[in-house]
ZARO-382853 format. One record per atom (N, C-alpha, C, O): atom name; x, y, z. Coordinates in Angstrom, 1 decimal. Each point is the difference from the previous one (the first is absolute). Last residue first. Example, Ala and Ser with C-alpha at 12.3 -4.5 7.8 and 13.67 -1.06 7.14 Angstrom:
residues 2
[N, [12.8, -2.2, 7.1]]
[CA, [0.9, 1.1, 0.0]]
[C, [-0.8, 1.1, 0.8]]
[O, [0.5, 1.1, 0.1]]
[N, [-0.2, -6.8, -0.2]]
[CA, [-0.9, 1.2, 0.0]]
[C, [0.9, 1.2, 0.0]]
[O, [1.0, 0.0, 0.7]]
END
This chain:
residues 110
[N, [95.1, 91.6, 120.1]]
[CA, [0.0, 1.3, -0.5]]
[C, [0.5, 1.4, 0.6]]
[O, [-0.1, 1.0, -0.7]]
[N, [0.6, -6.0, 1.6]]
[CA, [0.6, 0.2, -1.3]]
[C, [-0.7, 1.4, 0.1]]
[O, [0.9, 0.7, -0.5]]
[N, [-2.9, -2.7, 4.2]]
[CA, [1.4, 0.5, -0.2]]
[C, [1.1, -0.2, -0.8]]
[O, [1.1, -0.3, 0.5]]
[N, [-6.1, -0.2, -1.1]]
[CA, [0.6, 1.1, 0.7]]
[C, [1.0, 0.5, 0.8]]
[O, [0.1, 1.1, 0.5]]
[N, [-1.6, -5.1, -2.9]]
[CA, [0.4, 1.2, -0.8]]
[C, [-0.3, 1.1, 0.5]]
[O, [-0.1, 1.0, -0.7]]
[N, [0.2, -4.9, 2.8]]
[CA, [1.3, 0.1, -0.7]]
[C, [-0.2, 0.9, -0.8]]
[O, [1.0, 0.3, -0.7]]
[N, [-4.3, -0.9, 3.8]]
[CA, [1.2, 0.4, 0.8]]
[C, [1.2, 0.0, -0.7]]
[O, [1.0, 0.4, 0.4]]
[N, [-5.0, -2.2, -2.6]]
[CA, [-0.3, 1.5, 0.4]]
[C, [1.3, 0.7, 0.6]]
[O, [0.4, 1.1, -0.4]]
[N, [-0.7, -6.1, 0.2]]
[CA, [0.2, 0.9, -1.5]]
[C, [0.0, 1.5, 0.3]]
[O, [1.0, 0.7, -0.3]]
[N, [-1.2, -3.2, 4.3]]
[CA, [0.9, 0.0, -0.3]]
[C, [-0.1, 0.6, -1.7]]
[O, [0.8, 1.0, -0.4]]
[N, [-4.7, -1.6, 2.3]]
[CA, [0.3, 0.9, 0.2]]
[C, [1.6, 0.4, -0.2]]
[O, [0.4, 1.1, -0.2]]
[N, [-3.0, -4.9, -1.7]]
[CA, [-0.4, 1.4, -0.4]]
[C, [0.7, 1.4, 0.3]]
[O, [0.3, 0.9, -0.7]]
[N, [0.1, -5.4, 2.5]]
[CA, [0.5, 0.4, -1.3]]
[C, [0.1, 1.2, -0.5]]
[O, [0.9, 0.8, -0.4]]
[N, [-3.4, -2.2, 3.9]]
[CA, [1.6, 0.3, 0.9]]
[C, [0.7, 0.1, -1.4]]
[O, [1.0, 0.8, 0.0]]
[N, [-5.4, -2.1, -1.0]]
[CA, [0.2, 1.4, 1.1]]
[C, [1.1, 0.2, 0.2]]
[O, [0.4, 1.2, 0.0]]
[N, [-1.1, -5.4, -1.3]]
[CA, [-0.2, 0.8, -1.2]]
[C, [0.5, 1.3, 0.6]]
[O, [1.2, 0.4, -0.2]]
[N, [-1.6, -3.5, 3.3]]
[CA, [1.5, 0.2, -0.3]]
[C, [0.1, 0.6, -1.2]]
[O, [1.1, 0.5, -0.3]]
[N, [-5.3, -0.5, 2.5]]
[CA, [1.1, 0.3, 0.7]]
[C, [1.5, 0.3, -0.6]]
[O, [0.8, 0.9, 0.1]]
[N, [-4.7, -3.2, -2.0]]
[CA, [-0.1, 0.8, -0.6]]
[C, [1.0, 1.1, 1.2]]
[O, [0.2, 1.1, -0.5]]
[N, [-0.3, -5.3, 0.9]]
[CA, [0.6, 0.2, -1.4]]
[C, [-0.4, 1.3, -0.4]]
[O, [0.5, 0.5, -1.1]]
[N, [-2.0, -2.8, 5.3]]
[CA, [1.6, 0.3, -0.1]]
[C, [0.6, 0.6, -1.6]]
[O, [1.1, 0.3, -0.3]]
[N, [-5.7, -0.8, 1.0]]
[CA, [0.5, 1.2, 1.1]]
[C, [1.4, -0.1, -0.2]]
[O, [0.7, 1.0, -0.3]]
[N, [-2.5, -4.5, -1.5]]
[CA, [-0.6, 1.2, -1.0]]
[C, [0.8, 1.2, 0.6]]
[O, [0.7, 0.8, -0.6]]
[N, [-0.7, -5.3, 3.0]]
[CA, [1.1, 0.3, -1.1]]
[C, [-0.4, 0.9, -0.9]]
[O, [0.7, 0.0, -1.1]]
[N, [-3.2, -0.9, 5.2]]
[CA, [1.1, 0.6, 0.2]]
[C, [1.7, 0.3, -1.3]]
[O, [1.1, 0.6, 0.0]]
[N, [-6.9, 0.4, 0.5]]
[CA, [0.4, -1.4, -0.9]]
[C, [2.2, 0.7, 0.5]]
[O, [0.6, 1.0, -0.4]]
[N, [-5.1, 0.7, 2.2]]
[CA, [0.9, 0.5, -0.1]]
[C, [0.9, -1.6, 0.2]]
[O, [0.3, -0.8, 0.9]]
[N, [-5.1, 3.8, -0.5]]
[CA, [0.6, -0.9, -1.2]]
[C, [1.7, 0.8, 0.5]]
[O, [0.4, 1.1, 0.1]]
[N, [-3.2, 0.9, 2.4]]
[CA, [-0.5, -1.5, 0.4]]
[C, [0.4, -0.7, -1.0]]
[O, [-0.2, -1.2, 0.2]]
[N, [3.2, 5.6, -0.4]]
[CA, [-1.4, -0.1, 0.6]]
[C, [-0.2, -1.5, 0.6]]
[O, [0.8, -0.5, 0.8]]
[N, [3.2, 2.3, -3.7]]
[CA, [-0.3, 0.1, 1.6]]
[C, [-1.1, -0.4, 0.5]]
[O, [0.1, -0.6, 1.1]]
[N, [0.5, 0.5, -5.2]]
[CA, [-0.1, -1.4, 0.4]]
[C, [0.1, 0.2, 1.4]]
[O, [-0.3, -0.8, 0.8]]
[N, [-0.4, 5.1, -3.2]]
[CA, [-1.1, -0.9, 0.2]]
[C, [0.4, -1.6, 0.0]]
[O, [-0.9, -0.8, -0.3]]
[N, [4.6, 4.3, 0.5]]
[CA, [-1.5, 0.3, 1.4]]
[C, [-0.7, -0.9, -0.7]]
[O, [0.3, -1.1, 0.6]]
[N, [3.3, 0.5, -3.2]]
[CA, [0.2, -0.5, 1.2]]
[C, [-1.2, 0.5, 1.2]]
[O, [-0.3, -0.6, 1.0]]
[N, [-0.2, 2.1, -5.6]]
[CA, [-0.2, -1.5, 0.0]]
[C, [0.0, -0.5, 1.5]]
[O, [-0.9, -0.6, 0.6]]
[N, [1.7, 5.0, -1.3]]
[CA, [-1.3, -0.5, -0.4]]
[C, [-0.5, -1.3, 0.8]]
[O, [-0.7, -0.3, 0.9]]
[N, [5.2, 1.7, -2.0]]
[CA, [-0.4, 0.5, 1.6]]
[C, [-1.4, -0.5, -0.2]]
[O, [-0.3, -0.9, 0.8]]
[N, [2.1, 0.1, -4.9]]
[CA, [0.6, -0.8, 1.0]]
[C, [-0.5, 0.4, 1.4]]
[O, [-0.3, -0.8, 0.9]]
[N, [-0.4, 4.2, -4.3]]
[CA, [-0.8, -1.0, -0.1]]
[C, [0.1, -1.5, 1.1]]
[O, [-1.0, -0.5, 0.6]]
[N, [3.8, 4.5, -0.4]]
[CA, [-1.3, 0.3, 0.5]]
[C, [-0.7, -1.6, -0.2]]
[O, [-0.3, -0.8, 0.9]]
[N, [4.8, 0.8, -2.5]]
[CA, [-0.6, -0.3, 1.2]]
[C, [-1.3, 0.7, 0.9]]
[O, [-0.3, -0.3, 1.1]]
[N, [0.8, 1.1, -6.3]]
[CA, [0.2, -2.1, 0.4]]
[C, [-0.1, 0.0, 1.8]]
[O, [-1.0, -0.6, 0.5]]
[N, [1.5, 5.2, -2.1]]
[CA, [-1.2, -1.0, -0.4]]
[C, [-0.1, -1.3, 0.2]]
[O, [-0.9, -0.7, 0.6]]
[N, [4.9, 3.2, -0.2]]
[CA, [-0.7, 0.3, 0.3]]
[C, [-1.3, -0.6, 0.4]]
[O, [-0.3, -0.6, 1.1]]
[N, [3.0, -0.4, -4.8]]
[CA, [0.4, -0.6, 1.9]]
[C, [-0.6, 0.8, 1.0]]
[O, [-0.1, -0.6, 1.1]]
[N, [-0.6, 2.3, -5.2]]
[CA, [-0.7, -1.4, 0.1]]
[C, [0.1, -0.6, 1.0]]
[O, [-0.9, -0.5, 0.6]]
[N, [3.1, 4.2, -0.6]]
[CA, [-1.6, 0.9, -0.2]]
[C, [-0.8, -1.6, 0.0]]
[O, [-1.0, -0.2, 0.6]]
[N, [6.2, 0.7, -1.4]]
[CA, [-0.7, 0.0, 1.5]]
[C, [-1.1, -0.1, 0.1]]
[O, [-0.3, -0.7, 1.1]]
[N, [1.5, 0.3, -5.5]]
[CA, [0.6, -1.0, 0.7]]
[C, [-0.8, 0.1, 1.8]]
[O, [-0.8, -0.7, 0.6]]
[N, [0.8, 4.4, -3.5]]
[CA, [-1.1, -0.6, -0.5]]
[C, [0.3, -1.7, 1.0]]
[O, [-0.9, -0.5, 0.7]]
[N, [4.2, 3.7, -0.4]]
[CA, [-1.2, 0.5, 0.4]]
[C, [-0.9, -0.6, -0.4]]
[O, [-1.0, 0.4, 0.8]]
[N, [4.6, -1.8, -2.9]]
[CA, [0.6, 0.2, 1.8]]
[C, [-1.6, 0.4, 0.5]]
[O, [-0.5, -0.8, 0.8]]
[N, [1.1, 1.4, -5.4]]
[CA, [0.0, -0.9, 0.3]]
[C, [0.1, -0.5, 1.2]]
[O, [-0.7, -1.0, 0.0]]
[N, [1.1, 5.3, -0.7]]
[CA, [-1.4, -0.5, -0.6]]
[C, [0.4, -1.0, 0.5]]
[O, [-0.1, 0.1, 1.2]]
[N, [4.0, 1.2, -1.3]]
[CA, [-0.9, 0.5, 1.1]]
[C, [-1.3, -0.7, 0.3]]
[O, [-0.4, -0.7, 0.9]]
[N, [3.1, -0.3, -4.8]]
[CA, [0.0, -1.1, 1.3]]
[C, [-0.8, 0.7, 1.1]]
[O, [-0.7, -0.7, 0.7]]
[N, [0.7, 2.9, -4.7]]
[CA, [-0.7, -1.2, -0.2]]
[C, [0.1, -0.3, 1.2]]
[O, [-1.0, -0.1, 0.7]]
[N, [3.5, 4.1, -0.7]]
[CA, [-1.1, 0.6, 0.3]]
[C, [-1.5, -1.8, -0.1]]
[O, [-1.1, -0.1, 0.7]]
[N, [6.2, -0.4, -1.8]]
[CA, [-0.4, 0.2, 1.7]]
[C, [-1.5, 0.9, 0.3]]
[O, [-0.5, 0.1, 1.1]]
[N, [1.5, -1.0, -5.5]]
[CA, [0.2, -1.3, 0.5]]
[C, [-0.2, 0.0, 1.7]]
[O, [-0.6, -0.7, 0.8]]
[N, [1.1, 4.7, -3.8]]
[CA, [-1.5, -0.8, -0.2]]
[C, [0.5, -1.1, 0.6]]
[O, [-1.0, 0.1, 0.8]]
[N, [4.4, 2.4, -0.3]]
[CA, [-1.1, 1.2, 1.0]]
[C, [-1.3, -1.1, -0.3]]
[O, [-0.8, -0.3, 0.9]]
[N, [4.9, -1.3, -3.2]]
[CA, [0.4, 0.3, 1.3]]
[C, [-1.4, 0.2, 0.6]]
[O, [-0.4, -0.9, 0.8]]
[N, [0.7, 2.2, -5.0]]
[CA, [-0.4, -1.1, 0.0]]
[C, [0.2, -0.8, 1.2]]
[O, [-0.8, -1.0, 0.0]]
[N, [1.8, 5.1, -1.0]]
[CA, [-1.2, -0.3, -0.6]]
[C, [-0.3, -1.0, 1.0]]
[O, [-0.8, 0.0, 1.0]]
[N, [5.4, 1.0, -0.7]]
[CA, [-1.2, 0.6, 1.1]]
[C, [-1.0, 0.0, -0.3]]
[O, [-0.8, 0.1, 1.0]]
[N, [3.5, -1.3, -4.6]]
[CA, [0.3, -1.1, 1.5]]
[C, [-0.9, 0.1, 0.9]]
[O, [-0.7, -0.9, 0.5]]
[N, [1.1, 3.7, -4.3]]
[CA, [-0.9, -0.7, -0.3]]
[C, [-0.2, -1.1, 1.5]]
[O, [-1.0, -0.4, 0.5]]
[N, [4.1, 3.9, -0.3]]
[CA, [-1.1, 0.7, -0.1]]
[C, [-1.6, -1.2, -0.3]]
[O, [-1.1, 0.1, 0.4]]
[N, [6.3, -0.9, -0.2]]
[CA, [-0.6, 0.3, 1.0]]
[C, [-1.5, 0.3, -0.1]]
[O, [-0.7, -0.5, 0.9]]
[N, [4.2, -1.6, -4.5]]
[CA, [-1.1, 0.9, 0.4]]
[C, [-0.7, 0.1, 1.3]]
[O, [-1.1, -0.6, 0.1]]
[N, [6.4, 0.3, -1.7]]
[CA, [-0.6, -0.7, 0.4]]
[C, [-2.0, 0.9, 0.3]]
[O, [-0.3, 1.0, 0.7]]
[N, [5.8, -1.3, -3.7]]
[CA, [-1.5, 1.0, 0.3]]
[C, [-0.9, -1.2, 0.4]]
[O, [-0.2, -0.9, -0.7]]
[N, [5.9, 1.1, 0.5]]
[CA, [-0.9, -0.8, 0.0]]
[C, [-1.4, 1.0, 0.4]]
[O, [-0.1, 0.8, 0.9]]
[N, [5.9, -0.3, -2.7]]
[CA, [-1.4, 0.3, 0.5]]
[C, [-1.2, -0.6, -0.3]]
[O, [-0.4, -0.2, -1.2]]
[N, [6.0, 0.6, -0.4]]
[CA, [-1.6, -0.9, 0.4]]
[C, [-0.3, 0.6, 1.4]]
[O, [0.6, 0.1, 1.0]]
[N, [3.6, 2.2, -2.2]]
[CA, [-0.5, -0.8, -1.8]]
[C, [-1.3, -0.6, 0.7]]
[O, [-0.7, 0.8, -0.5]]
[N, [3.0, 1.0, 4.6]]
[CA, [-0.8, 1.3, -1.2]]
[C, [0.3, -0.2, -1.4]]
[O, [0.3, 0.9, -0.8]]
[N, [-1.8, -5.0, 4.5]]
[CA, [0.9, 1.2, 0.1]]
[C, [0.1, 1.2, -1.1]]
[O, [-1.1, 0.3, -0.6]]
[N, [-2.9, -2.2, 2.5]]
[CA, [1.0, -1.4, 0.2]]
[C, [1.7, 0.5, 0.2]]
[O, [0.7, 0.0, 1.0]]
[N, [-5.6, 3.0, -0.9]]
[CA, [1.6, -0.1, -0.5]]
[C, [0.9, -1.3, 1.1]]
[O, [0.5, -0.1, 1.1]]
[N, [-5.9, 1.2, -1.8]]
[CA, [0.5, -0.2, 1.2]]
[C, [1.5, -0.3, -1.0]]
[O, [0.1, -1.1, -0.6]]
[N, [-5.2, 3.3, 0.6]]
[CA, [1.0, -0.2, -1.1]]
[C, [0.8, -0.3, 1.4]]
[O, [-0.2, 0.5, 1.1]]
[N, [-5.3, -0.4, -1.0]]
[CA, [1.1, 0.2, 0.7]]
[C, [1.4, -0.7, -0.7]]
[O, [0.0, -1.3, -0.2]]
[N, [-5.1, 3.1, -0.7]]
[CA, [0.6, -0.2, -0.4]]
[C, [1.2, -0.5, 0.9]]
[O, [0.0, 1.1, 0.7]]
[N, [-5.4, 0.5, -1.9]]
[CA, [1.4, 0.1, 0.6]]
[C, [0.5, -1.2, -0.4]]
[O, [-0.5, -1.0, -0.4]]
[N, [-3.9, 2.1, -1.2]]
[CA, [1.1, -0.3, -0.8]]
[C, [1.6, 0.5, 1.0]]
[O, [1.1, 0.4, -0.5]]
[N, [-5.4, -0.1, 2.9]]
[CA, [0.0, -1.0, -0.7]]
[C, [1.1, -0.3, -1.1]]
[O, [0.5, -1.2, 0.1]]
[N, [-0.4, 3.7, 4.6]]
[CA, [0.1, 0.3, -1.3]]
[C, [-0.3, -1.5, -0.9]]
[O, [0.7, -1.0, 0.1]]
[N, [-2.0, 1.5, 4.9]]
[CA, [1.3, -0.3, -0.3]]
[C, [-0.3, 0.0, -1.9]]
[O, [-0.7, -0.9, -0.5]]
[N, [-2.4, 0.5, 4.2]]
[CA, [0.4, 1.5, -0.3]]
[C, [1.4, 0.2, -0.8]]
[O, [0.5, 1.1, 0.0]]
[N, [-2.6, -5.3, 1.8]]
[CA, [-1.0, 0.3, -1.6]]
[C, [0.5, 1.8, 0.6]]
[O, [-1.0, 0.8, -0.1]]
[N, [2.8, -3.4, 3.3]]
[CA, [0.4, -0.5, -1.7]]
[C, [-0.4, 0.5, -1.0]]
[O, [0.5, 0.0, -1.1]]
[N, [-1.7, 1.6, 5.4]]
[CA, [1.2, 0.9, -0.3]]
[C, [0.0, -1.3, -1.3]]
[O, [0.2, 0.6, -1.1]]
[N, [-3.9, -1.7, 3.1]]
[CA, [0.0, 1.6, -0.5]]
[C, [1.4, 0.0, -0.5]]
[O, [0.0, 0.2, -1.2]]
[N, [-0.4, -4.3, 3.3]]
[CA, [-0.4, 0.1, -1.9]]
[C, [-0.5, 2.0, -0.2]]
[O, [-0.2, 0.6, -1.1]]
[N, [1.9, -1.7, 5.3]]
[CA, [1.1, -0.4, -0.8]]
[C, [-0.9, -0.4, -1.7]]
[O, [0.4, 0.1, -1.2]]
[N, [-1.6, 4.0, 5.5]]
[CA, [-0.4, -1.5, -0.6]]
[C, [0.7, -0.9, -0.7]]
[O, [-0.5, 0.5, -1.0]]
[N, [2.2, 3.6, 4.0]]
[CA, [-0.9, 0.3, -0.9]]
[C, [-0.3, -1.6, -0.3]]
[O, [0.9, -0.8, 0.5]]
[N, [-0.5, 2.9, 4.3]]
[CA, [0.8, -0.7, -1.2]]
[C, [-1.0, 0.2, -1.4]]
[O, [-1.2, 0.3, -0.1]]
[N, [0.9, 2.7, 4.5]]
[CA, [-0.7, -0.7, -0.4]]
[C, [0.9, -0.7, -1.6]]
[O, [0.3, 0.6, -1.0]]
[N, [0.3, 2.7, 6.4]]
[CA, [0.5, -0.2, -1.5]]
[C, [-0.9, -1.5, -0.3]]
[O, [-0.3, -0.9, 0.8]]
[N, [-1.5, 3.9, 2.8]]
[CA, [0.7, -1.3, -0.2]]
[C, [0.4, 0.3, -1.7]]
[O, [-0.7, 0.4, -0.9]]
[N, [-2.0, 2.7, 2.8]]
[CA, [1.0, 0.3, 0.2]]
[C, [0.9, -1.1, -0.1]]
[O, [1.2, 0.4, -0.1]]
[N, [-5.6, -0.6, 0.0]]
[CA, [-0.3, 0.5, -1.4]]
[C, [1.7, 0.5, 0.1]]
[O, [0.5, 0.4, -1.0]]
[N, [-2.6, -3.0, 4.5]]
[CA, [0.2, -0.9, -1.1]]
[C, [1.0, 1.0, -0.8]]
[O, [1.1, -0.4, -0.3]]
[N, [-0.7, 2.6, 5.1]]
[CA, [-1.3, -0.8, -1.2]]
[C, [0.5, -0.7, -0.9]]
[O, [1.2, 0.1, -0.3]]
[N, [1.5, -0.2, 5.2]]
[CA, [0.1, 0.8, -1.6]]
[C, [-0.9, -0.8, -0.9]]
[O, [0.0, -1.2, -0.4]]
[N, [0.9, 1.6, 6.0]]
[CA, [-0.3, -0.9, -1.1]]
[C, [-0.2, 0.8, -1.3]]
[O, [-0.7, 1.0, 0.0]]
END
């Protein structure tokens, strides 16, 4: 079995955007009278903050769904007990099953 430190390791896709020349450029000959200058360099800017927002975004999302079904598990142990009103249990069941399908959809978008 081969240590971690021998695994080739990808580089990150907002590392390699934001390594990408800010004033690049990419010139693309339509034919040899027109040519089109396309800024690459601003694209990967701005490319690298949006998927670095949604990351964020994505992670903060889980972290609540997270939270929500702790709190819901809460809920569902104490109607477990000697209070156990059968339409509280069921709602806070199918909240729970909410929860967890949210969680399961953003972790398999990422």
């Amino acid at each position: 079995m081969k240590e971690q430190s021998d695994m080739p390791r990808q580089t990150p896709l907002v590392e390699l955007l934001l390594a990408v020349l800010e004033d690049a450029r990419l010139i693309y000959e339509h034919s040899p009278t027109e040519s089109q200058s396309i800024p690459v360099g601003p694209m990967c800017r701005q490319a690298a903050m949006e998927l670095a927002t949604a990351t964020r975004e994505r992670d903060e999302a889980r972290a609540e769904v997270e939270r929500l079904r702790k709190t819901l598990d809460e809920i569902a142990t104490y109607w477990n007990g000697s209070h156990r009103p059968a339409e509280t249990l069921d709602a806070a069941e199918w909240t729970r099953g909410v929860a967890e399908e949210a969680l399961a959809a953003t972790e398999a978008k990422s």
